[in-house]
C-alpha positions as CSV (number, residue, x, y, z in Angstrom):
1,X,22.6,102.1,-9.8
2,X,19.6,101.9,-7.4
3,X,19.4,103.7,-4.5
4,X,18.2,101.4,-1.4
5,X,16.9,102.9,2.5
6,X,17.6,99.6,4.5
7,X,17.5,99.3,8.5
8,X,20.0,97.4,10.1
9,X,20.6,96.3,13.7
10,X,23.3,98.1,15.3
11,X,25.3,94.6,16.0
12,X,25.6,91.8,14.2
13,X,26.5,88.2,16.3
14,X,28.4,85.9,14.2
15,X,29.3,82.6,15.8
16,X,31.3,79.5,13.7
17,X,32.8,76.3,15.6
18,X,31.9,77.5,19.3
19,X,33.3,81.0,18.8
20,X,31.5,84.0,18.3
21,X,32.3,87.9,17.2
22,X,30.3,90.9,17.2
23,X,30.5,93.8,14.1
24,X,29.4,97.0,14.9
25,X,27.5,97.9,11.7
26,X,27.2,101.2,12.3
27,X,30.8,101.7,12.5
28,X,30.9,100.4,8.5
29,X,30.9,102.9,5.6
30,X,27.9,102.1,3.1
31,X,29.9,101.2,-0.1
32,X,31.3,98.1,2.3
33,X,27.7,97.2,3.8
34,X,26.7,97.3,-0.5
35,X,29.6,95.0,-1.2
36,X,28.4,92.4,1.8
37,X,25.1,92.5,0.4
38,X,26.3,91.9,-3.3
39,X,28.4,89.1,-1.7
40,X,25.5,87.4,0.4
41,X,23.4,87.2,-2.7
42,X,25.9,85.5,-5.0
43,X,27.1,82.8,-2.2
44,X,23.3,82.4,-1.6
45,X,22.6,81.7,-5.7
46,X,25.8,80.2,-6.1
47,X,25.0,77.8,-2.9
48,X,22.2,76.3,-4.6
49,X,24.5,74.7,-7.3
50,X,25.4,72.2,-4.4
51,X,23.0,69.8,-5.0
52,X,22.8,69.6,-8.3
53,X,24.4,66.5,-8.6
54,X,21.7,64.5,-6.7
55,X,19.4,67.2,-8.6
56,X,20.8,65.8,-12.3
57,X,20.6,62.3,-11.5
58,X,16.6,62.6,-10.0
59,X,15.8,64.5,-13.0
60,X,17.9,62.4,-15.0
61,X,20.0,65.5,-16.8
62,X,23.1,66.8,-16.9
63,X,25.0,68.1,-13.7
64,X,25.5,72.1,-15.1
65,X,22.1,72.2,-16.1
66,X,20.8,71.3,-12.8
67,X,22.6,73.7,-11.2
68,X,21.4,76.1,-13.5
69,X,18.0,75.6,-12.9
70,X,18.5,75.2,-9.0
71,X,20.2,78.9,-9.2
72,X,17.1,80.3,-11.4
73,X,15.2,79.1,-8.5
74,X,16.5,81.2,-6.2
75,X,16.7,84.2,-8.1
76,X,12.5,83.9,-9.0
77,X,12.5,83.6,-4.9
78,X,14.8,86.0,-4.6
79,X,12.9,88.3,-6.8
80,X,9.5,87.4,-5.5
81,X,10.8,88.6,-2.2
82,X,11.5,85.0,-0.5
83,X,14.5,83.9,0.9
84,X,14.1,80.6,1.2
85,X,12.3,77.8,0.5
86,X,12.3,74.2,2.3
87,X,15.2,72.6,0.8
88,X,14.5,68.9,0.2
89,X,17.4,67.1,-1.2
90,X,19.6,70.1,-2.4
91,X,16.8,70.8,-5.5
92,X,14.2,73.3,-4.0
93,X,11.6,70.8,-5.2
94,X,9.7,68.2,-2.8
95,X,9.8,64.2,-3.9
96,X,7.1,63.8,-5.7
97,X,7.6,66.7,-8.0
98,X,11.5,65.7,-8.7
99,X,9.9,62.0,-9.7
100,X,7.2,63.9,-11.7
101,X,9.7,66.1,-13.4
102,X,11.7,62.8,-14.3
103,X,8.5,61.3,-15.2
104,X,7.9,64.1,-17.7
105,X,11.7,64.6,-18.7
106,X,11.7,60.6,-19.6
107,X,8.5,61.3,-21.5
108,X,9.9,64.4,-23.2
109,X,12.7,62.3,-24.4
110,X,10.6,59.6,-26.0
111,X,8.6,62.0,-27.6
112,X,11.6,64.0,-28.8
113,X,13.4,60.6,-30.2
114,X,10.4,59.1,-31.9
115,X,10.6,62.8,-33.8
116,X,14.0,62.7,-34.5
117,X,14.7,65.5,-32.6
118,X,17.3,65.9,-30.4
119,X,17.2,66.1,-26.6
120,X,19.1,68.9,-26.8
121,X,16.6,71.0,-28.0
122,X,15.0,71.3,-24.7
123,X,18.3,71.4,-22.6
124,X,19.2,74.2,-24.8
125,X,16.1,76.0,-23.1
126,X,17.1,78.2,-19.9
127,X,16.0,76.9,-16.7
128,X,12.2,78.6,-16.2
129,X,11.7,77.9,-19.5
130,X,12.7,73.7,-18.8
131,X,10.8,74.2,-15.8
132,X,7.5,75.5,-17.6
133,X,7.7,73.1,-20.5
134,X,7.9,70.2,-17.6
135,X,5.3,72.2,-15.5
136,X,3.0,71.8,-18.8
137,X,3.8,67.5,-19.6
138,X,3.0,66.9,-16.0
139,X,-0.4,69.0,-16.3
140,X,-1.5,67.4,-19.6
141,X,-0.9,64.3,-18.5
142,X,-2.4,63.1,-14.8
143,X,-0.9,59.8,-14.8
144,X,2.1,61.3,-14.1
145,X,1.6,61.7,-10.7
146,X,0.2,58.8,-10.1
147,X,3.0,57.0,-11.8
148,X,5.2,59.2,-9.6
149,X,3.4,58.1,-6.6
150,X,4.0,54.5,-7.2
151,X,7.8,54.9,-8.3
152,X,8.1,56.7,-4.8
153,X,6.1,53.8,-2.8
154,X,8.4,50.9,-4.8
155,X,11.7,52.8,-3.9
156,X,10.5,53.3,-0.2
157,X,9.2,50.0,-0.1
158,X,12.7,48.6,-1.2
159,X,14.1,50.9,0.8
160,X,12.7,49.3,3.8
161,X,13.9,45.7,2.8
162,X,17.5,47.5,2.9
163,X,19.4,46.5,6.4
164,X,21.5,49.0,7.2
165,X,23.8,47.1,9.6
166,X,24.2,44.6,7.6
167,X,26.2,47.2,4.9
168,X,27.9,48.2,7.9
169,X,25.9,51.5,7.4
């Protein structure tokens, strides 16, 4: 066990759907402020498995391994004393790095095939250890981002020819 010395307002406000409460913290023993804390972190890791779907399909992978790595994510924050970060798309990762870590997963793949070794083999990896290994392809390679920069501008550029009213959108 590890002994924590925290400071805590005397009130907490919570409000949901127009209605709001007040706790008196003080009033709560310290095993049940210890359990609320235990609880806040695992809804806040667990939360981050929530876009993994859209995560899996930019990063073309699997839907549990996404989530995996989104999760890591928020533990090395966690750990490294963050909170948060900017959450763009449910991943943790801006645009241009989700297309460069395609980029490099698509390359990876090739590579992988062409030595008759299975994809698997990296997907077996946990998720800072995926993330490194991608981390490196994209650093060795600088076309990478430039081919991610172009993917990006086609998609927006198509984007834009989209008419939303006329998908009844």
């Amino acid at each position: 066990m590890t002994t924590f010395t925290i400071e805590l307002p005397a009130t907490l406000d919570v409000a949901s759907r127009g209605q709001s409460v007040q706790l008196d913290l003080a009033k709560l023993p310290a095993d049940l402020i210890a359990r609320a804390a235990l609880h806040g972190f695992t809804q806040k890791i667990a939360d981050a498995a929530a876009g993994a779907g859209k995560f899996a399909e930019a990063n073309n992978m699997a839907t549990p391994e996404a989530g995996a790595i989104l999760m890591a994510k928020v533990v090395t924050n966690l750990e490294a004393g963050t909170w948060g970060i900017e959450r763009t798309g449910g991943s943790g990762f801006d645009t241009l790095t989700k297309m460069c870590h395609t980029i490099a997963r698509e390359t990876l793949h090739a590579k992988l095939a062409a030595e008759n070794k299975p994809y698997k083999t990296f997907t077996d990896k946990s998720p800072d250890e995926q993330i490194a290994i991608l981390a490196k392809i994209i650093a060795g390679d600088e076309s990478i981002e430039k081919r991610a920069k172009a993917r990006l501008a086609e998609k927006t550029k198509l984007a834009d020819a989209i008419d939303l009213s006329d998908l009844g959108l």
